[in-house]
Each structure stands twice: as C-alpha cells, then as structure tokens.
C-alpha positions in Angstrom: 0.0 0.0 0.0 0.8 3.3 -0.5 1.2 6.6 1.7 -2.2 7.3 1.8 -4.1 3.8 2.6 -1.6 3.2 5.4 -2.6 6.9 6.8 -6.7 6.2 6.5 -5.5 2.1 8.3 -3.4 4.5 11.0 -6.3 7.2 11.5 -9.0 3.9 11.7 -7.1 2.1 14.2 -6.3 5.3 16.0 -10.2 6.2 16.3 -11.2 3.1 18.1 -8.3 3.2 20.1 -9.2 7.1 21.1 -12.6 6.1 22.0 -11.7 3.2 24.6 -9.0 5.6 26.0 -11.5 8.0 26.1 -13.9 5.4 28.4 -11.5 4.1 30.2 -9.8 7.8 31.4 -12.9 9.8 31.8 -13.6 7.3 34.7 -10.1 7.7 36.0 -10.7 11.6 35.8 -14.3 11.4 37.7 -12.4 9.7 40.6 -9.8 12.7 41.1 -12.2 15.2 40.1 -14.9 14.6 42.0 -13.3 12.3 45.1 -9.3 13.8 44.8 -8.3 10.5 44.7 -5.6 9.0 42.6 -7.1 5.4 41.6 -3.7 3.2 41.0 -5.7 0.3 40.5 -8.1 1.8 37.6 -6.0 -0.3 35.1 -7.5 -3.7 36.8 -10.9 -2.6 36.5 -10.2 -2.6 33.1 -8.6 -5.8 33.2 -11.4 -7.2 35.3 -13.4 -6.4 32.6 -12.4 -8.3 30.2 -11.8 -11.2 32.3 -15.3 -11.2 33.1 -16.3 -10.9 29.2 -14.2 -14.4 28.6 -16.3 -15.7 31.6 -19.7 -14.3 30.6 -18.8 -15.4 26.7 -17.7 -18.2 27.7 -20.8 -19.7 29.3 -22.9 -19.1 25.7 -20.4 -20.4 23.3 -22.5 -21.6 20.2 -24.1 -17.9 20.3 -21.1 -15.5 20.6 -24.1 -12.1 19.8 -25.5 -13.7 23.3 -22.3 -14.3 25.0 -20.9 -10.5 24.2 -24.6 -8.9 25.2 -24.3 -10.8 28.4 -20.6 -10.0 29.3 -21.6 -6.3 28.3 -24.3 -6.5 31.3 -22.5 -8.6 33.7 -19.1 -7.4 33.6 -19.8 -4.0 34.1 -22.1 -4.8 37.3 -19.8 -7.4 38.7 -17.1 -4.7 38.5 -18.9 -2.0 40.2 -20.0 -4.1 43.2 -16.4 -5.0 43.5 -15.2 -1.1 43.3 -17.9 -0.8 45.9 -16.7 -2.9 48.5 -13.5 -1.6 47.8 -14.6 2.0 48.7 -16.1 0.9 51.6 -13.7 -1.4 52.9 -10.9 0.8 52.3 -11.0 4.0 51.2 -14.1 5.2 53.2 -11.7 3.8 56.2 -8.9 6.4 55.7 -11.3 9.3 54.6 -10.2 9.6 51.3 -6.7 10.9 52.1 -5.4 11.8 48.8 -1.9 10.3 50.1 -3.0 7.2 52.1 -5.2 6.4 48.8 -2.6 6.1 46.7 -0.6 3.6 48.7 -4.5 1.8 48.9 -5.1 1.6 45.4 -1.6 0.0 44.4 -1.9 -2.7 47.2 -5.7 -3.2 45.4 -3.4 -3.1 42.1 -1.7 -6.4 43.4 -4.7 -7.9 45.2 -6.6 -8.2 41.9 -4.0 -8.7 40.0 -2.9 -12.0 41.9 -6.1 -12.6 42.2 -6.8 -13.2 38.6 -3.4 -14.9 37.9 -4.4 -17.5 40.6 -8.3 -17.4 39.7 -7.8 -17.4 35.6 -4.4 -18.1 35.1 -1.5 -16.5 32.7 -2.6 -17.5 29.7 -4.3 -14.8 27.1 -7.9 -16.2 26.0 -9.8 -15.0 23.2 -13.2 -14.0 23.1 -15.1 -14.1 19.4 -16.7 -11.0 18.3 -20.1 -10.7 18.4 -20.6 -9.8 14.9 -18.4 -10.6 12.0 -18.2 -8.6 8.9 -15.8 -6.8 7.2 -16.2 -2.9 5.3 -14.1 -3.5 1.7 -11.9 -0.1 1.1 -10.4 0.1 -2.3 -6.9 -0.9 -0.9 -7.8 -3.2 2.4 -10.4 -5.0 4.5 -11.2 -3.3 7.7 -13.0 -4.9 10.9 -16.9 -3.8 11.1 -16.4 -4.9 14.9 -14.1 -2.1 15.4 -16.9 0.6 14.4 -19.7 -1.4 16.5 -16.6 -0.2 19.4 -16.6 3.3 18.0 -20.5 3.7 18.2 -20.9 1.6 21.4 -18.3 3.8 23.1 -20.0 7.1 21.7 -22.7 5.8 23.3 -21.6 5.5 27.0 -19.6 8.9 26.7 -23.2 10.8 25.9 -24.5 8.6 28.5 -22.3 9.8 31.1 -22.3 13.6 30.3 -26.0 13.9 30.1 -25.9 11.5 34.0 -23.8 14.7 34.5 -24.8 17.1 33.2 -28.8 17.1 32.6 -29.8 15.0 36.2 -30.0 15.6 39.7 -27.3 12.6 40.3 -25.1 14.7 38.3 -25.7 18.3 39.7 -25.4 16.5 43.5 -21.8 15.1 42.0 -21.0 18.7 40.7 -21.7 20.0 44.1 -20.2 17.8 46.0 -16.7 18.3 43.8 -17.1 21.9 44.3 -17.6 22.3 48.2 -17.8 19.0 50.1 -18.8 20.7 53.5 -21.1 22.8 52.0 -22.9 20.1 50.1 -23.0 17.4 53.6 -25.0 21.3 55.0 -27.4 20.9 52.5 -28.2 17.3 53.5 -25.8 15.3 50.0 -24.9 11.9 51.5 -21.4 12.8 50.2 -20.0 8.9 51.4 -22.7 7.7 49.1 -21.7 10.1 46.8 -18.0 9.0 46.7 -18.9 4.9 46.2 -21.7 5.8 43.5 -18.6 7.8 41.8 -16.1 5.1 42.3 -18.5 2.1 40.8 -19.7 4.4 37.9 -15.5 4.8 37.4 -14.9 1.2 37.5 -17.9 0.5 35.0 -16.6 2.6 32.6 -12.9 1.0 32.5 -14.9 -2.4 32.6 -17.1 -1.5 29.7 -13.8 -0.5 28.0 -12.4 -3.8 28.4 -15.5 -5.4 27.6 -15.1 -3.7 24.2 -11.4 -4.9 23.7 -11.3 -8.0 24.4 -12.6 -9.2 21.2 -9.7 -7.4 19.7 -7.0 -7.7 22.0 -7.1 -11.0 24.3 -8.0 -10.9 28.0 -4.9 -11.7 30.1 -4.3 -10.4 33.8 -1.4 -7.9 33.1 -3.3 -6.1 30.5 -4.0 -2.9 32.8 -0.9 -1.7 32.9 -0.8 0.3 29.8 -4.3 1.5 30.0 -3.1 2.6 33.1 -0.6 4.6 32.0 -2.3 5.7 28.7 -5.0 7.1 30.8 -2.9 8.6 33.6 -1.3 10.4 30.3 -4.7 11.6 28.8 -5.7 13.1 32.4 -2.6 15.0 32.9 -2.7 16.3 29.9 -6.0 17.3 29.7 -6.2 18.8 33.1 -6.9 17.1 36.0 -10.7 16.2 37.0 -11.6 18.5 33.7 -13.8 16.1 31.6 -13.6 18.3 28.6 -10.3 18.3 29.0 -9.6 14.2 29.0 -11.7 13.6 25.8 -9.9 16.0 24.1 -6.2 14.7 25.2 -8.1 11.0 24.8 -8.3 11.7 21.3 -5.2 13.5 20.9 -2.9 10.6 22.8 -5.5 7.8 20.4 -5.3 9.2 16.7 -1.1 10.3 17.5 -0.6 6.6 18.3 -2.4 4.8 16.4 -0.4 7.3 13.3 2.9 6.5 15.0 2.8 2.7 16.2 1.4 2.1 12.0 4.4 4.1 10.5 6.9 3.4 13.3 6.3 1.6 16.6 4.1 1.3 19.1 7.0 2.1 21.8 7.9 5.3 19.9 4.1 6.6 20.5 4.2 5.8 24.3 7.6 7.7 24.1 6.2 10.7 22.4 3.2 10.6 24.4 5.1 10.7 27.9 7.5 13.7 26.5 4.3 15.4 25.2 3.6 15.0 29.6 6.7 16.4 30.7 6.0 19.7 27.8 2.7 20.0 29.2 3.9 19.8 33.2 6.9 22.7 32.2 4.6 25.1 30.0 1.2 24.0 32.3 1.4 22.6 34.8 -2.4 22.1 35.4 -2.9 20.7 32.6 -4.5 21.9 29.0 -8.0 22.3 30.4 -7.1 22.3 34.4 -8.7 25.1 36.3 -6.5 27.9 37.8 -5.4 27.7 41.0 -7.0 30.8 43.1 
C-alpha cells in the first residue's frame, strides 16, 4: 500500500483506540475530580473487565451475539459491586486521604492482579466478536467490529455527560466536587456520593475492556498500559476537567495509532510521555485544568 491507505489504516485504528482511551480515562478523571483520589488500581478494573467478558462469553459459546450482550451487562455490574466494596472497605476507612489512597489503590493493584493470575491463570484467551463482517476499502479490509466499538463507546460517553450534566445525580456530583462541607449542609450523603462515583469509574474502565477483548485478548497484566495511557490523557487534559480528558483522549489515540502504524508502538508511548513532561513545564495544570486561586 501506499502513503495514503496506510494513513486512512493509522487514523481507523487510531479512532477506536481514542474512544476506549476516552472510556477508560474519563472514569479515571471522575475519581480525582470529584473524590481527589488518585485510583492506581483503575488499570484492573479494566482488566477485570475483560476477564469477566471471557467468563460471561464463555458460558454461551454456540451464540457468541449472546455471550458478548451478556458480558456487556454482567461485567460492568460485577465490576462496580467490587469497586464498591473496595470503597467501603478501604477507602471510606482512611477518609479519602489523597496520600493514604494512593498507597491503597496500588496494594488493590496487586490484590486483583494475583487474584486473577491465581483465579484465571497466565494464559491470554480470546473472546469471538459478536458480529463478524468486514467494510471493503479500495486498498484493504477493515473490521466492522471495530466501528460497533466506536459507536458503542459514543454511546456510554453521551450517557455519562448527560448522567452529569442534565440529572439531579449529576448536579449532586458537581456540588459535592465543588464544596464537600457545604454540600453534607445541605443534606448530600457525600460517602454515598463517593462509592456511587467510584462504581460508575470502574464501570466505565470495565465496559472499555469489555469492548477490547474481542480485539486484544483478556490476560491479567493487560491494565498496565491502560493505566498509564489514561494517567497520560488526564494529565494532559487537566486534572478532574472532563472536557479536557476527551480532548487529550483523542489526541494521545489518533497520534498513536499514526505513529505505532508508520513506526512503533514504543515510539508513540515515548512521544506521548515527552508530550507530559512539555505539558507539566509550560502548564502545569494541565491543557484544560482550572487555575489555581
């Protein structure tokens, strides 16, 4: 192929990839945002998720459409309960110390990592796609799965601004961000608050993975670069600015999914952590970040 089929392959891949980044960070960015806690372990809710999809697929596996609708259900809602408990158990427990949480969330890193290495193994398992066509280009085949990810993720991004935005679940989450003493005056349950945030968080990473693992295999190490890809997008964007992590979302998905097709995967994470560091010297909060007053 030439220069200009490998760009539209590179800008493709780069889209779907933008739009899980985009799930998977804007729950990342809710957490600090809202909670001003830095969730280590938000990589393994995204992990979990898939896991859970090779579970749920697994128990329909004549009718893979079934299998996928079910692990797009279950996994999500088995993932939040967990994150709930977790809140309770732990983070509620130390008040939501910005600094204790950290430490927190990367023992919860290891606990669910070794969880699922003990619990599923190391091995990578597939799960089929639940639909399986192909849209012909003049120069190559491209996967129609990969724009059911693109519209599917559209989906849950509206959902989630409009549960922001346009409810009273979202304008008590606004004013608890804003003023926590002042919104426990007015009567918010801000504890219940906090865990609703945290499951609705760990939902969306799951619903990310969910979406993945039909393209890239479920295997227990395969948070850490969502992770860091999303740690990435919320720095850059500014942190707990929503606006500002779908922007950098796409910015950090369409740049490497350019790079890693001309040059390498590693090159894009490279670029990506240098385009950090640029953003940290010239802005320090961020693209989108609110001023400091």
């Amino acid at each position: 192929m030439s220069f200009w089929p490998h760009l539209l392959l590179a800008l493709l891949e780069g889209t779907v990839a933008a739009f899980v980044l985009a799930l998977t960070a804007l729950g990342l960015s809710l957490v600090f945002g809202v909670m001003r806690v830095v969730n280590v372990a938000h990589g393994e809710f995204f992990m979990l998720g898939a896991v859970l999809a090779w579970a749920f697929s697994s128990l329909v596996t004549d009718m893979p459409a079934l299998g996928f609708l079910l692990a797009l259900v279950g996994s999500p809602l088995v993932v939040g309960g967990i994150a709930l408990v977790a809140d309770r158990l732990v983070l509620r427990r130390l008040n939501y110390s910005p600094e204790a949480t950290i430490v927190a969330t990367i023992g919860l890193l290891y606990i669910i990592q070794q969880l699922v290495l003990t619990l599923y193994g190391p091995y990578a398992r597939p799960v089929l796609p639940p639909i399986q066509f192909r849209i012909q280009f003049p120069w190559f085949g491209y996967s129609g799965y990969k724009l059911v990810v693109v519209t599917a993720a559209s989906a849950m991004l509206l959902a989630t601004w409009f549960t922001l935005m346009r409810t009273r679940i979202g304008l008590v989450m606004r004013a608890t961000r804003f003023d926590r003493e002042t919104a426990q005056t007015f009567g918010i349950p801000v504890n219940r608050v906090y865990s609703m945030i945290f499951a609705l968080a760990a939902m969306l990473a799951a619903v990310a993975g969910v979406l993945i693992v039909p393209i890239q295999q479920a295997h227990y190490l395969m948070g850490l670069d969502p992770l860091l890809l999303s740690f990435i997008v919320v720095i850059i964007g500014g942190l707990g600015s929503l606006r500002g992590t779908l922007v950098a979302a796409f910015v950090i998905g369409l740049s490497d999914g350019v790079i890693s097709v001309f040059f390498s995967p590693t090159l894009a994470k490279i670029i990506a952590t240098l385009f950090v560091a640029l953003v940290l010297v010239v802005r320090p909060g961020g693209l989108f970040g609110e001023k400091s007053r």
